[in-house]
Residue frames relative to the residue before (quaternion, step in Angstrom):
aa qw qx qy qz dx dy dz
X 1.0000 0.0000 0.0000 0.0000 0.00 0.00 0.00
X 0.1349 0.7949 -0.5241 0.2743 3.64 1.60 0.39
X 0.8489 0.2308 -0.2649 0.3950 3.94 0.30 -1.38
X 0.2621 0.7202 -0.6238 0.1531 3.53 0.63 0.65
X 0.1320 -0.7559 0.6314 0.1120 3.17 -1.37 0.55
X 0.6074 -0.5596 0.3830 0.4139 3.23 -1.81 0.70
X 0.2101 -0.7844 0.5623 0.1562 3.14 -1.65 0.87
X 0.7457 0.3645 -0.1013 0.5485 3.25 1.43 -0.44
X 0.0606 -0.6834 0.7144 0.1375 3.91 -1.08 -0.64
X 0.0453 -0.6612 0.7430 0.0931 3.32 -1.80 0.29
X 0.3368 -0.7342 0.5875 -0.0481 3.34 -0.73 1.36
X 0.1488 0.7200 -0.6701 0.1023 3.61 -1.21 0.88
X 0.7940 -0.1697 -0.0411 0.5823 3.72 0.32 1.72
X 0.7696 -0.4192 0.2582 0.4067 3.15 1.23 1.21
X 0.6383 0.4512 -0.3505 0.5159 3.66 1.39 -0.59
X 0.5769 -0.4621 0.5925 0.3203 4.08 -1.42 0.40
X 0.1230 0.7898 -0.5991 0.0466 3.02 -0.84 1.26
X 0.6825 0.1133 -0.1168 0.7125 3.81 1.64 0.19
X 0.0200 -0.7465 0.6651 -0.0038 3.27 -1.00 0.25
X 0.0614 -0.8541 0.5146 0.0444 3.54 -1.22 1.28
X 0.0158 -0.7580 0.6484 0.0690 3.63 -0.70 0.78
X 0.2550 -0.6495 0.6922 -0.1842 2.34 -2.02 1.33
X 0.1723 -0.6967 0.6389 0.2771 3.05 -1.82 -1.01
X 0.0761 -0.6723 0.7363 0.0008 3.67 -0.64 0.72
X 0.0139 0.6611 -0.7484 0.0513 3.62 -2.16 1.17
X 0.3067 -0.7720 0.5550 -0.0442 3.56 -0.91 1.56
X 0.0977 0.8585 -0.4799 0.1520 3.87 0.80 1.25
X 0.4066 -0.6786 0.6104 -0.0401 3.14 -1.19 0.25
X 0.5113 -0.8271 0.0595 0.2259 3.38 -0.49 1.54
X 0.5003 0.6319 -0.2648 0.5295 3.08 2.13 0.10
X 0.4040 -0.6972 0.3809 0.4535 3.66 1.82 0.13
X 0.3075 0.5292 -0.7382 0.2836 3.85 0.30 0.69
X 0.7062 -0.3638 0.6037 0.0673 3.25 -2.22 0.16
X 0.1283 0.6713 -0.7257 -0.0788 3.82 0.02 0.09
X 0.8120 0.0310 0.1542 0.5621 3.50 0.44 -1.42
X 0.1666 0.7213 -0.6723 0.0039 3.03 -1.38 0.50
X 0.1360 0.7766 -0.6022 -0.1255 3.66 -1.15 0.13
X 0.6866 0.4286 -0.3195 0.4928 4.08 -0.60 -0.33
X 0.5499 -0.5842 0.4667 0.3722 3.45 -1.03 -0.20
X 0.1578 -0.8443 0.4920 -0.1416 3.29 -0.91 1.56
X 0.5411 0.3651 -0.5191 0.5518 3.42 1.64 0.38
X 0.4918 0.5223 -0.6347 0.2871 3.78 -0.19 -0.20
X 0.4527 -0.6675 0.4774 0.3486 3.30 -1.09 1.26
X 0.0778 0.7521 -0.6533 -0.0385 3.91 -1.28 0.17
X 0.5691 -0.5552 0.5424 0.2714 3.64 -1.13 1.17
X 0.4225 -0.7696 0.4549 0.1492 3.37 -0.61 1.58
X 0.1646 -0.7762 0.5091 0.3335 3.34 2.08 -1.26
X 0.7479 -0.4428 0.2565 0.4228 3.73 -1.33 -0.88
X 0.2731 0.6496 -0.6614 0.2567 3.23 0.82 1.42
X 0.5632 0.7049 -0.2019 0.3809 3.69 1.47 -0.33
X 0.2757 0.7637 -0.5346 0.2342 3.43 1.57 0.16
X 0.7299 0.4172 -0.4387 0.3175 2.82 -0.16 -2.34
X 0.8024 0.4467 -0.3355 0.2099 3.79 0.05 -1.61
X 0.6024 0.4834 -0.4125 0.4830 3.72 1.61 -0.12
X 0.6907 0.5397 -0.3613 0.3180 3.39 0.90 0.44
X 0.3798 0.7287 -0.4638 0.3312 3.09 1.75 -0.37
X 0.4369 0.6748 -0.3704 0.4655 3.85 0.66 -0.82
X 0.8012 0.4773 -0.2132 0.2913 3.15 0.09 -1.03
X 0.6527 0.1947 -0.3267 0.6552 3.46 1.38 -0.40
X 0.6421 0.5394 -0.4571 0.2963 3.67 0.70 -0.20
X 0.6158 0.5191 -0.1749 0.5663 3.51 1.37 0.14
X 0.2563 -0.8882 0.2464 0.2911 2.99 1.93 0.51
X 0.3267 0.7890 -0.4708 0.2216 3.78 1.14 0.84
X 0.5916 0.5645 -0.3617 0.4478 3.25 1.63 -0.24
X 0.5387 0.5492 -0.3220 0.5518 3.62 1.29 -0.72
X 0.6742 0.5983 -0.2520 0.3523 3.95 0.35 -1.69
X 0.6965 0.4968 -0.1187 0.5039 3.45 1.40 -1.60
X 0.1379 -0.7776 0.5641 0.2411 3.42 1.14 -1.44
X 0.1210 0.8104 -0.5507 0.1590 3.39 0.91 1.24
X 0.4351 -0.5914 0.6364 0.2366 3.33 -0.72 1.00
X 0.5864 -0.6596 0.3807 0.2757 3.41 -1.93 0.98
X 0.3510 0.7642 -0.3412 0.4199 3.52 2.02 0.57
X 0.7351 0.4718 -0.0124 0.4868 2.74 0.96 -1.57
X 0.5563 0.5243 -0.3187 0.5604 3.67 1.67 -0.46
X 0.7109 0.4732 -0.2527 0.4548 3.34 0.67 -1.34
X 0.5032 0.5593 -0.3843 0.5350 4.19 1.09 -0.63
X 0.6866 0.3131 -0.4396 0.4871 3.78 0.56 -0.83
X 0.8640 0.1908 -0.3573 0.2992 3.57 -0.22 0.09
X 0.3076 0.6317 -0.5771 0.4162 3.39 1.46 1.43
X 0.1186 -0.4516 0.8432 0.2665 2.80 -2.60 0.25
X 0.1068 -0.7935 0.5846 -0.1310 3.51 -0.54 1.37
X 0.6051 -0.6639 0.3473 0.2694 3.40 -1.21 1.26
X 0.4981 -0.5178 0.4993 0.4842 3.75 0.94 -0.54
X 0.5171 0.5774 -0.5881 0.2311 3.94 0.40 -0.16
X 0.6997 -0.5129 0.2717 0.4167 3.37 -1.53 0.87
X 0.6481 0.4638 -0.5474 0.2552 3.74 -0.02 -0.29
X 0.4285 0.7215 -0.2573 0.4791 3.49 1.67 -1.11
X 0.7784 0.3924 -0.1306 0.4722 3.51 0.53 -1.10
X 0.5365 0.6370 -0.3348 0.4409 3.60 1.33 -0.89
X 0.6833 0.5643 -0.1383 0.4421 3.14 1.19 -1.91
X 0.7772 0.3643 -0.2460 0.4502 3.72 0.31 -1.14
X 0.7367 0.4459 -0.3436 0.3747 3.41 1.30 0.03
X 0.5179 0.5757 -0.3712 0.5125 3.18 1.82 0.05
X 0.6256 0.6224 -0.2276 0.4115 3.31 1.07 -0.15
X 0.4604 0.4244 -0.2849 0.7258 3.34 1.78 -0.41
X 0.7653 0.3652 -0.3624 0.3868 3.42 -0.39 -0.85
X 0.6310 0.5260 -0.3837 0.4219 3.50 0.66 0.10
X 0.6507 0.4032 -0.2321 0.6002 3.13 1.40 -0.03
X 0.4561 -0.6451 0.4666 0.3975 3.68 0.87 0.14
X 0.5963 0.3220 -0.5631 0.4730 3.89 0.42 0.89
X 0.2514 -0.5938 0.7143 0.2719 2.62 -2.22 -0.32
X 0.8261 -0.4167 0.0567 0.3750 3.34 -1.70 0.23
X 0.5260 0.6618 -0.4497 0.2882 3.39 1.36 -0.40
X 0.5001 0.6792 -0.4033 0.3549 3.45 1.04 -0.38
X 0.6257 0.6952 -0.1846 0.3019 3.60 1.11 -0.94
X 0.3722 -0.8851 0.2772 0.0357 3.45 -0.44 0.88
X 0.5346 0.7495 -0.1903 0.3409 3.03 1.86 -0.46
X 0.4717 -0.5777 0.4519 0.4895 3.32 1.20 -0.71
X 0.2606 -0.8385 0.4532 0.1536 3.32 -1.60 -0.25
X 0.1348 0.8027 -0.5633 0.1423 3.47 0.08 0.93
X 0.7951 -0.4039 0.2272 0.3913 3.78 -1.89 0.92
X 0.6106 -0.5585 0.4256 0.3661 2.93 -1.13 -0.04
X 0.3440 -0.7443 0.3987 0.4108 3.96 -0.29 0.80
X 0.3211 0.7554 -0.4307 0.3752 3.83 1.13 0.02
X 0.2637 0.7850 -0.4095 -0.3828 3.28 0.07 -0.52
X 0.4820 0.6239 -0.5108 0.3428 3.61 0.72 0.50
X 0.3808 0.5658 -0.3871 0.6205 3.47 1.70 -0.06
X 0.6075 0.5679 -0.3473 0.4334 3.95 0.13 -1.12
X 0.8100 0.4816 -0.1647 0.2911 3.32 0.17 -1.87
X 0.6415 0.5403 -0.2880 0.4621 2.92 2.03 -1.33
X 0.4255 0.8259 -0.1959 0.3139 3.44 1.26 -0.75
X 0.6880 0.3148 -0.0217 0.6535 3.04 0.96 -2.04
X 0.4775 0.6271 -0.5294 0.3138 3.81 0.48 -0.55
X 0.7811 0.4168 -0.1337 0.4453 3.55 0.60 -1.48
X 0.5633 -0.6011 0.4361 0.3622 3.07 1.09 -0.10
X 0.5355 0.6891 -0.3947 0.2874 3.85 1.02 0.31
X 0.2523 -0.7276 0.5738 0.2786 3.45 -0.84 0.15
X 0.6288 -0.4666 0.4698 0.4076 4.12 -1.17 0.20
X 0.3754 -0.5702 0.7307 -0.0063 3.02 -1.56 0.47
X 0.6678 -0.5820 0.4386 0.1515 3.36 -1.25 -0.12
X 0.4137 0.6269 -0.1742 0.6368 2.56 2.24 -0.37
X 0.5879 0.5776 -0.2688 0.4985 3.22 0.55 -0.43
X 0.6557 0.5710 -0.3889 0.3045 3.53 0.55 -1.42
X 0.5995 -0.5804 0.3611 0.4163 3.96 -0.44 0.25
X 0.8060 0.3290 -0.1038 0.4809 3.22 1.09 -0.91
X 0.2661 0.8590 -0.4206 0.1196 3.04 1.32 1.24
X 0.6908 0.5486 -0.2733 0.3835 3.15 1.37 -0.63
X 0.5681 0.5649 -0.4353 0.4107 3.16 1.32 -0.11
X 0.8238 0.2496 -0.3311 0.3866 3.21 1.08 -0.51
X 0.4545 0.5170 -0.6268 0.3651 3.25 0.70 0.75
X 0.4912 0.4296 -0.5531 0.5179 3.93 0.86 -0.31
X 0.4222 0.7021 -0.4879 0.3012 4.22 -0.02 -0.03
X 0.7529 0.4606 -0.0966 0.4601 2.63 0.72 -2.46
X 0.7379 0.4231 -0.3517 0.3910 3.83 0.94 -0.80
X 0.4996 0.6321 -0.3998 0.4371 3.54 1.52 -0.31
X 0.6464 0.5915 -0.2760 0.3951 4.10 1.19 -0.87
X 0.5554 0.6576 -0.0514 0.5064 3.00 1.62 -1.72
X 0.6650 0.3620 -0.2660 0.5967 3.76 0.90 -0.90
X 0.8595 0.3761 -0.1688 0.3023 3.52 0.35 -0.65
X 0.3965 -0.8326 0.2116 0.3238 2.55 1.91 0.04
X 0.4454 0.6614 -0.4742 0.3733 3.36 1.31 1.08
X 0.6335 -0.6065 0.3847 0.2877 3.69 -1.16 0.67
X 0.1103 -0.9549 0.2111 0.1775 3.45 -0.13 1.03
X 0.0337 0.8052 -0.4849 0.3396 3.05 1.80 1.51
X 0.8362 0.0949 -0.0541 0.5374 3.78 -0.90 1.02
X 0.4886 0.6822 -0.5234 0.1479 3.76 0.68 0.07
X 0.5931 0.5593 -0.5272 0.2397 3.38 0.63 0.56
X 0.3967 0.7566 -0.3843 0.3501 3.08 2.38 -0.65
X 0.6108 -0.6500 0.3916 0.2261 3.98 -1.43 0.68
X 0.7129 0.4540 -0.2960 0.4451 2.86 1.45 -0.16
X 0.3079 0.7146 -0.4234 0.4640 3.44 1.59 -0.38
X 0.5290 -0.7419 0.4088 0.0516 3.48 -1.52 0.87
X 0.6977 0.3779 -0.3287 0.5123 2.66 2.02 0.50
X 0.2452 0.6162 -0.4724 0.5805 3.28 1.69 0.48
X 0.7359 0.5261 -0.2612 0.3368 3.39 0.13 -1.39
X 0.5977 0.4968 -0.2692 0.5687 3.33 1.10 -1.14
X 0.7554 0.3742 -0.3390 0.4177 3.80 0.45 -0.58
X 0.7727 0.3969 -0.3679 0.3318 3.06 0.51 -0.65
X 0.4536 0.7076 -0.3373 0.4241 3.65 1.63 0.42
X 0.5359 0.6048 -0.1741 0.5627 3.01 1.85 -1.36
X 0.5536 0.6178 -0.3042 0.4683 3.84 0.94 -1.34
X 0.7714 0.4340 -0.1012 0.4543 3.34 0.03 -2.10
X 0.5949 0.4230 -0.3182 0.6049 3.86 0.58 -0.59
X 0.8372 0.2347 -0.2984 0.3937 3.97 -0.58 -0.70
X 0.6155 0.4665 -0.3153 0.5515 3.79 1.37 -0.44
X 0.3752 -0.7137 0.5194 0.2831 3.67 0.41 -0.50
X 0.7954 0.2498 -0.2400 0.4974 3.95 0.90 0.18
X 0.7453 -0.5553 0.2482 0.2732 2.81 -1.22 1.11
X 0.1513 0.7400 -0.6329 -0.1700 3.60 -1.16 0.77
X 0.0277 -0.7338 0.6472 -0.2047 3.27 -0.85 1.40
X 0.8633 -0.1679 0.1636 0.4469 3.59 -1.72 0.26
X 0.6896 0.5905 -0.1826 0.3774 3.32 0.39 -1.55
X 0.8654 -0.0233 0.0266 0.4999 3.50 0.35 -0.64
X 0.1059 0.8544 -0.3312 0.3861 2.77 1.16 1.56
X 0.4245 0.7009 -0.5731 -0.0015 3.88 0.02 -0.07
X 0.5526 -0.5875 0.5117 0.2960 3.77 -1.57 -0.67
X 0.5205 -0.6766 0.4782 0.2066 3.22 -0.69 1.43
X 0.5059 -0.3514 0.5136 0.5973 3.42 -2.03 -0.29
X 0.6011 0.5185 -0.5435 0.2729 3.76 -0.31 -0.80
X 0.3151 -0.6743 0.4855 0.4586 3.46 0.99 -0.97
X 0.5992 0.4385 -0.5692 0.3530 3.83 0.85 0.38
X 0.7920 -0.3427 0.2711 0.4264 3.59 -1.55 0.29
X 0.1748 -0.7003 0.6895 -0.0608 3.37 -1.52 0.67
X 0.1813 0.7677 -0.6122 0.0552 3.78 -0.54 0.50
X 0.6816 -0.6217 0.3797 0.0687 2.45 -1.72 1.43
X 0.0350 0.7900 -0.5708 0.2210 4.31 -0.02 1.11
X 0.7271 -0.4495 0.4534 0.2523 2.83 -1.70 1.59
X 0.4347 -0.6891 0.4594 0.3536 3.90 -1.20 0.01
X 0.2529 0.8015 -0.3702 0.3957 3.22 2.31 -0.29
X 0.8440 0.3754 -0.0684 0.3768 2.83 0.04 -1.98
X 0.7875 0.2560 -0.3337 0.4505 3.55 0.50 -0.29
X 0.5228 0.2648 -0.5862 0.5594 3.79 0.80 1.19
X 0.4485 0.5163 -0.5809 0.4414 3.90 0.43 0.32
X 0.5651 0.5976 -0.4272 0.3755 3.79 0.82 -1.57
X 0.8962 0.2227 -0.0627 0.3786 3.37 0.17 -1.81
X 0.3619 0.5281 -0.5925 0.4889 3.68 1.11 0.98
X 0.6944 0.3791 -0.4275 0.4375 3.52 0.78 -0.60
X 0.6108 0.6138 -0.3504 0.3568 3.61 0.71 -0.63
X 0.6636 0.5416 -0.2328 0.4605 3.51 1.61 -0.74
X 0.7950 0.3160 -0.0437 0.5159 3.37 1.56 -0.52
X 0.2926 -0.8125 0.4252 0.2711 3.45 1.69 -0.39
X 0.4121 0.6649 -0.5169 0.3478 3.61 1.49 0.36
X 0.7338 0.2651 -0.1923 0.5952 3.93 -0.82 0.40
X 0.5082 0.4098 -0.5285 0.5426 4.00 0.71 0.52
X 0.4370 -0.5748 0.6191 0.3089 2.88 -1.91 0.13
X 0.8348 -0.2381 0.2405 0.4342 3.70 -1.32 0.59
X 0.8658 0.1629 -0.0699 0.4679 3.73 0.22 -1.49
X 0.5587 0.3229 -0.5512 0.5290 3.89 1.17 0.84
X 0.3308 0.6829 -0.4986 0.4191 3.69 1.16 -0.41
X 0.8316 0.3150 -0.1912 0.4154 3.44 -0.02 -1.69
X 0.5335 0.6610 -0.3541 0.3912 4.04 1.27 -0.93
X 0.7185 0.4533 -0.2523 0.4633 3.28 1.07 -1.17
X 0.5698 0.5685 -0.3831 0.4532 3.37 0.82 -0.29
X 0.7024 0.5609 -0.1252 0.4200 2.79 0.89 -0.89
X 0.6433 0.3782 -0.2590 0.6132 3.43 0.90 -0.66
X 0.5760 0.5423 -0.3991 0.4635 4.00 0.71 -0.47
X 0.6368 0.4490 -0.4011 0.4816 3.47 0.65 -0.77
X 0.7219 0.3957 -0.3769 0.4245 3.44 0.33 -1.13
X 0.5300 0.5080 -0.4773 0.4830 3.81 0.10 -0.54
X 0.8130 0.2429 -0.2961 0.4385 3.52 -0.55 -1.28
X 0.4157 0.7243 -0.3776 0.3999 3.83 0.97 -0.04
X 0.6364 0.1332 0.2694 0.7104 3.53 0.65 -2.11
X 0.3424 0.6375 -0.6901 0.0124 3.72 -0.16 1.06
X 0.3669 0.5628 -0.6253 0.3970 3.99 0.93 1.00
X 0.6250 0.3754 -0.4888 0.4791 3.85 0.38 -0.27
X 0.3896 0.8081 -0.3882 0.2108 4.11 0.41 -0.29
X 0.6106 -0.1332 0.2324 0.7453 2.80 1.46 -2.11
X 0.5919 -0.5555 0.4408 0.3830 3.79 0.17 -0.48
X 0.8726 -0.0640 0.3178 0.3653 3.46 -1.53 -0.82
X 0.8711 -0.1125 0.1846 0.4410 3.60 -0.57 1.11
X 0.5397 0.6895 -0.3204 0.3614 2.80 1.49 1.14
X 0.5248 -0.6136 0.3232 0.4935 3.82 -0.18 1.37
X 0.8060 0.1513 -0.4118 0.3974 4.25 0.30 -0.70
X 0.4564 0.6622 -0.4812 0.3488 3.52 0.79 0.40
X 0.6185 0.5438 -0.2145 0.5251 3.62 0.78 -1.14
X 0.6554 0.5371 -0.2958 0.4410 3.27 0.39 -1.84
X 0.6885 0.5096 -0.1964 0.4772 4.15 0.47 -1.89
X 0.8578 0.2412 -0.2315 0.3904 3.63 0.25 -0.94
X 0.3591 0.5942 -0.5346 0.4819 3.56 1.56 1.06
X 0.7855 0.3405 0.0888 0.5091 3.16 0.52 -2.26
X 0.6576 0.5940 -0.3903 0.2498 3.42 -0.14 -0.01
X 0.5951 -0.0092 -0.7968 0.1045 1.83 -1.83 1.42
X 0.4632 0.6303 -0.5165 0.3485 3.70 1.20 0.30
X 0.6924 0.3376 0.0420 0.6363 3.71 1.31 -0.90
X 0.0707 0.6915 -0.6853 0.2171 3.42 -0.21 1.55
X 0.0358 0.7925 -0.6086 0.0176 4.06 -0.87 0.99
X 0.2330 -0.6377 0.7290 0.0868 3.72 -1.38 0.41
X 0.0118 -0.6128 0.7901 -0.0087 3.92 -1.13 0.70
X 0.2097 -0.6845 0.6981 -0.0105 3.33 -1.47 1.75
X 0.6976 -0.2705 0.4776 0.4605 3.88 -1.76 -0.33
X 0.8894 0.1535 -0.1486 0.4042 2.99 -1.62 0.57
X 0.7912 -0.4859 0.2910 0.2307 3.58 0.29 0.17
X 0.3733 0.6978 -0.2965 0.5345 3.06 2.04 0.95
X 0.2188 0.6835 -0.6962 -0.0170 3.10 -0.77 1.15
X 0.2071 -0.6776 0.6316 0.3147 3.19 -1.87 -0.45
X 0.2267 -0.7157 0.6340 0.1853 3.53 -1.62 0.01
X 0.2134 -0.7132 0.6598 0.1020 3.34 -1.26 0.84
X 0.0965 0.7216 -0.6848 0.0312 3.66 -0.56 0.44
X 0.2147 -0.7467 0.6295 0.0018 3.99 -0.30 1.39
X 0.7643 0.3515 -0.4219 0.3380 3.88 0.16 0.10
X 0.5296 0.3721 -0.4773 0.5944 4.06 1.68 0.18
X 0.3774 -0.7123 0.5406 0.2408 3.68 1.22 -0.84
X 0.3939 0.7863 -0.2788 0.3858 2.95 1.73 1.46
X 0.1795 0.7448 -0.6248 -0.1505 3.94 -0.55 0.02
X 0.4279 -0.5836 0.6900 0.0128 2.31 -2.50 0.98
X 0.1614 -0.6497 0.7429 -0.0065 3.45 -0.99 1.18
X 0.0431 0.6741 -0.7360 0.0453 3.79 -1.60 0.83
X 0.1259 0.7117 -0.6888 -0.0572 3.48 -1.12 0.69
X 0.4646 -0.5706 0.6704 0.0955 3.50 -1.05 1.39
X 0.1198 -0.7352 0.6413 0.1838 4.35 -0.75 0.63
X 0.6698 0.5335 -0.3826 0.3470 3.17 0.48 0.24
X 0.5498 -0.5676 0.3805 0.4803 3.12 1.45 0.11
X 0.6652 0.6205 -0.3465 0.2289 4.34 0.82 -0.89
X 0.4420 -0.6986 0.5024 0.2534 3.11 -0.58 1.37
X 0.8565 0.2621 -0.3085 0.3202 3.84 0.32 -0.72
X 0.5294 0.5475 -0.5146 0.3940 3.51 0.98 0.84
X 0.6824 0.4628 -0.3980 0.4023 3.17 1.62 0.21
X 0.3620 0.6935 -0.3655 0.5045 2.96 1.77 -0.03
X 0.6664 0.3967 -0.2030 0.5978 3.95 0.77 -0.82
X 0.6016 0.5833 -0.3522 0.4168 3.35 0.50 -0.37
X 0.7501 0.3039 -0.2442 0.5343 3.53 0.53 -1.71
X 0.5426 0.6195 -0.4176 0.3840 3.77 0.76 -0.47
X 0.7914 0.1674 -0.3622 0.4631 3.64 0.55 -0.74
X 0.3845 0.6288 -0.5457 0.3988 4.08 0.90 0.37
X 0.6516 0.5020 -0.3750 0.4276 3.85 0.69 -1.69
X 0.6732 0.5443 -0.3369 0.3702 3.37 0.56 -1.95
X 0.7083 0.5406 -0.2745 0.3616 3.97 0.89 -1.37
X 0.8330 0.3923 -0.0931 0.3790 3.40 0.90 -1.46
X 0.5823 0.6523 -0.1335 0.4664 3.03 1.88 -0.64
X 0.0505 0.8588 -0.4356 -0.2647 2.70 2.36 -0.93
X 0.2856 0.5871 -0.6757 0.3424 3.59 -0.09 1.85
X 0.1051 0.7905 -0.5995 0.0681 3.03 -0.79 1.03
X 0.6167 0.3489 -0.3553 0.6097 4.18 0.76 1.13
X 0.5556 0.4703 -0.5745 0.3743 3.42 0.55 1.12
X 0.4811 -0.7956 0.3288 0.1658 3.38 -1.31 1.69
X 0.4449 0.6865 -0.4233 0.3893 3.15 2.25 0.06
X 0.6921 0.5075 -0.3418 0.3829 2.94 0.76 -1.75
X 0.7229 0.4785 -0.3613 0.3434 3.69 0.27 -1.55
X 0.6078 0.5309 -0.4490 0.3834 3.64 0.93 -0.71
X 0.6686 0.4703 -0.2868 0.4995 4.19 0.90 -1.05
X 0.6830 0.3360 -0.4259 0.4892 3.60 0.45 -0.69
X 0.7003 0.0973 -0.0910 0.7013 4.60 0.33 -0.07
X 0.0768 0.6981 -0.6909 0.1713 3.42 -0.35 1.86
X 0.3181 -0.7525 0.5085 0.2719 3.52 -0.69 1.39
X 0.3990 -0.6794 0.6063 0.1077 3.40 -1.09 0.58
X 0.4851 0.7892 -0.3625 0.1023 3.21 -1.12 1.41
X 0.7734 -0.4953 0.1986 0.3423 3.24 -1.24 1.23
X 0.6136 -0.5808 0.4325 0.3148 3.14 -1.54 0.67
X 0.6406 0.3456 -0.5446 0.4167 3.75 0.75 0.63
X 0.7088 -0.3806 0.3139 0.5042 3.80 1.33 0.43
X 0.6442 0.5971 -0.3857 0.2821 3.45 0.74 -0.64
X 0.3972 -0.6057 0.5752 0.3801 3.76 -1.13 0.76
X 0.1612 -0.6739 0.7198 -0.0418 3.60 -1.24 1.09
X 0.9216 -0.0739 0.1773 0.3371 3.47 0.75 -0.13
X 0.1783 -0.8426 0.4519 0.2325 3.78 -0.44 -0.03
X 0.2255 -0.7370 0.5735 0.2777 3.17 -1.43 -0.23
X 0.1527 -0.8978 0.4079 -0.0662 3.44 -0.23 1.23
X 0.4002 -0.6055 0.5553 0.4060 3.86 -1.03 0.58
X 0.5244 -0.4970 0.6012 0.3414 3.57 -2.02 0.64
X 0.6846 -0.4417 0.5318 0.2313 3.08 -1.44 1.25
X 0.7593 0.3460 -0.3837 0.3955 4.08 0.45 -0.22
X 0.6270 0.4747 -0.3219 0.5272 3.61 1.58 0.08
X 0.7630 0.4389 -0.2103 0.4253 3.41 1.30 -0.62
X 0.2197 -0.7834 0.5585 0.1616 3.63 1.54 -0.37
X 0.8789 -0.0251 0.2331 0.4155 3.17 -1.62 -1.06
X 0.7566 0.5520 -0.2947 0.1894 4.00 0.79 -0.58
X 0.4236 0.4744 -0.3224 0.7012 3.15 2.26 0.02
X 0.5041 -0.5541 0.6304 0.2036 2.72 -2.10 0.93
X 0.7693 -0.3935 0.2280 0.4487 3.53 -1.26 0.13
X 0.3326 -0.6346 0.5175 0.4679 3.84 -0.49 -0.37
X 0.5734 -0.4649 0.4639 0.4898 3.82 -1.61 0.99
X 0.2534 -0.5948 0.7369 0.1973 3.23 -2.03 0.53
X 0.2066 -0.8064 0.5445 -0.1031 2.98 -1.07 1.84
């Protein structure tokens, strides 16, 4: 990880006060290169930038059709959502459409990440649910994937279960590399997680942007799941949230996914590109600046007040004052950043 390069800065009077390296790769669905910079074969755990592609299953296994999941209720399976009540409305209509409820779920339970959701929470005196967990909708789109196929959906996050199995076929097929034992580990959700090249997961979602290299019925799933996202990108993530904001500017030109540790991706369906970004430090908001000044570059958008606001985010104290910024490196932003202040 020697050729990482900086993707970010934080600024406090113009002086460096953090600096993030990374790696970000801009592919196309035939695996050419548009861009690349940092090191992008070391394998890294993609985390839950991988919804959208664990959901493809879900209409290809006709549980999305069987259930009649509304494009809410699609777009929740490939969310990490805050827990606010619409989020919750959704992931519980979605069980109930199967004849469970949330106890079925596997994911664990923890507050809502909202926290004005939280407060509302504790006001009444309630405690979370499982619902709640961010990644409820993905696994309630699980429970309808078992339910169609007619497998029991005790332990389905376990690897050997037949819908793991089914994903992680779905994985290995739209990424091109193997996910097996070996590079294997266990998400927060607690279902499997494997470890892939950054190549391969902006190869994944160039194909996902263009259905080229799918077969006929993930070809059509993705479509399908793109519409719903850029449809309902508040079920994505929630409130004041980089892929919320980012989706209800740009979408359906600009579809995004923010994972753990500093993973994002980008979908951009009209070059029929993906973007892969890992942040090494683990910081979500230098990948957040990051994928902003790639979209703004590759997307060739250059007068949106989201993008310009994530790629030079002012920074500031708790009396309001700007103290500073966080900003994209001049080698992701090019031409779309003004000059930096001379200090």
């Amino acid at each position: 990880m020697t050729d990482d390069v900086l993707l970010a800065q934080t600024t406090r009077h113009g002086i460096v006060e953090s600096s993030h390296y990374g790696a970000a790769i801009v592919m196309d669905a035939h695996g050419k290169t548009v861009f690349a910079a940092g090191d992008c074969a070391t394998p890294i755990f993609p985390r839950s930038t991988v919804k959208a592609l664990q959901a493809l299953p879900l209409l290809t296994e006709g549980a999305a059709d069987r259930f009649k999941l509304p494009d809410a209720a699609l777009a929740l399976a490939c969310a990490s959502h805050q827990g606010e009540p619409e989020h919750i409305s959704v992931a519980s209509d979605m069980l109930t459409r199967t004849g469970f409820d949330y106890g079925v779920l596997e994911c664990g339970t923890h507050w809502p990440l909202d926290a004005t959701s939280t407060r509302a929470l504790a006001a009444t005196g309630q405690t979370p649910s499982a619902l709640h967990n961010c990644c409820s909708g993905k696994h309630a789109g699980f429970i309808c994937l078992a339910c169609t196929t007619g497998q029991d959906v005790a332990h389905y996050v376990r690897p050997e279960h037949p819908v793991m199995q089914t994903i992680a076929r779905t994985l290995q097929d739209v990424t091109g590399v193997p996910h097996t034992d070996a590079n294997r580990a266990i998400d927060g959700c607690a279902i499997p997680t494997w470890a892939i090249p950054l190549s391969a997961l902006a190869l994944a979602y160039a194909r996902f942007a263009s259905g080229v290299g799918l077969s006929p019925d993930r070809a059509a799933a993705a479509t399908r799941l793109r519409n719903a996202i850029a449809s309902n990108p508040f079920m994505i993530a929630g409130t004041q949230q980089f892929d919320t904001l980012i989706m209800q500017e740009l979408a359906p030109r600009v579809l995004t996914k923010m994972g753990a540790e500093g993973v994002m991706i980008v979908v951009l369906p009209e070059q029929g590109l993906g973007m892969a970004i890992k942040c090494r430090d683990g910081g979500v908001r230098a990948a957040e600046t990051a994928a902003a000044a790639l979209i703004a570059r590759f997307a060739q958008i250059d007068n949106s007040p989201a993008l310009t606001h994530f790629m030079r985010r002012p920074l500031k104290n708790w009396n309001g004052q700007v103290v500073g910024e966080l900003r994209a490196s001049s080698l992701l932003a090019q031409n779309f950043l003004p000059p930096e202040p001379v200090h």
